[in-house]
C-alpha positions in Angstrom: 93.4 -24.5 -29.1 94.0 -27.5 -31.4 92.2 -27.9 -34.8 91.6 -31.7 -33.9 91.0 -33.4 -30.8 90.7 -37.1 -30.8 88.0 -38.6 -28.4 88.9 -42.1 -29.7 89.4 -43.1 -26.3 86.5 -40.6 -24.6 83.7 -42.6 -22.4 80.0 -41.3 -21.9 78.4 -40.5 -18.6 79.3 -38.4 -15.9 82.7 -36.6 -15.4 82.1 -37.3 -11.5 80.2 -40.3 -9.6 77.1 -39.3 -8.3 76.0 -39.6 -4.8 74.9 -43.0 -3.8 72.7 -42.0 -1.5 70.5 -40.1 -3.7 68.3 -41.5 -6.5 67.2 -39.9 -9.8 64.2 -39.5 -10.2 61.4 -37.8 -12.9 59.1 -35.9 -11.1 56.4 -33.2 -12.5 56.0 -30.2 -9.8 54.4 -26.7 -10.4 56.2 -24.2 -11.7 55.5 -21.7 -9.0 56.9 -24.4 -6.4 60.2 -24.7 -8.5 60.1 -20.2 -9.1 59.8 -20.4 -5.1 62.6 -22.6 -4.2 64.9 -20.9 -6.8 64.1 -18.0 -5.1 65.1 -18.7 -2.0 68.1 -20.0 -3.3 69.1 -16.8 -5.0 67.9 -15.0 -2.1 70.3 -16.9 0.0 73.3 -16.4 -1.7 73.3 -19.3 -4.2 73.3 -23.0 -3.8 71.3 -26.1 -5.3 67.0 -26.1 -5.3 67.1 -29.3 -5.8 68.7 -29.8 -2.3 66.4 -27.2 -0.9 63.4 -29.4 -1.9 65.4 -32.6 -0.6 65.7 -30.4 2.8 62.1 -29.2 3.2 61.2 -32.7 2.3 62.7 -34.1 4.9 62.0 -31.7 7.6 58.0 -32.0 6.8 58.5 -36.1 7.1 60.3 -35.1 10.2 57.1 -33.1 11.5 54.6 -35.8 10.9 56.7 -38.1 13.0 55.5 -36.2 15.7 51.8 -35.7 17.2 50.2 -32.4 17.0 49.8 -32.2 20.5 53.5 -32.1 21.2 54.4 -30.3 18.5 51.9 -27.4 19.8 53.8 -28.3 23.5 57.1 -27.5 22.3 56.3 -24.8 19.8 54.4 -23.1 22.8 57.6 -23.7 25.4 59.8 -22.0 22.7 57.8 -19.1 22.3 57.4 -18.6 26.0 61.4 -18.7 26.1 61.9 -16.0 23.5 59.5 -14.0 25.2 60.8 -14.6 28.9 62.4 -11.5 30.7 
């Protein structure tokens, strides 16, 4: 280990480019809904919450997208496969 480093030519920001695609954002949630999904992170073997949130985010805008009728239609069809002899 050196006794002096010089960070003369040192830049701030992030050591790696963030994802374009995503946006930061500020964003005040409960703390059980954070305890949850950092749960089911740990639970899982590890990973991100944040991108468990992103997911289940997604896959509810996903839901509403379709009616309820055919949601209960095609919940009801895959239930009557699992259940088939």
């Amino acid at each position: 280990m050196k006794k002096i480093y010089d960070f003369s030519k040192g830049r701030r920001g992030a050591v790696v480019a963030s994802d374009r695609s995503k946006v930061r954002i500020t964003i005040r949630l409960d703390r059980e809904i954070i305890d949850w999904f950092r749960k089911k992170v740990e639970a899982s073997g590890g990973g991100n919450y944040q991108t468990l949130i992103n997911n289940s985010l997604k896959e509810s805008i996903s839901r509403k997208k379709e009616p309820t009728e055919m949601m209960f239609r095609r919940i009801i069809k895959e239930e009557l496969r699992h259940h088939a002899i």
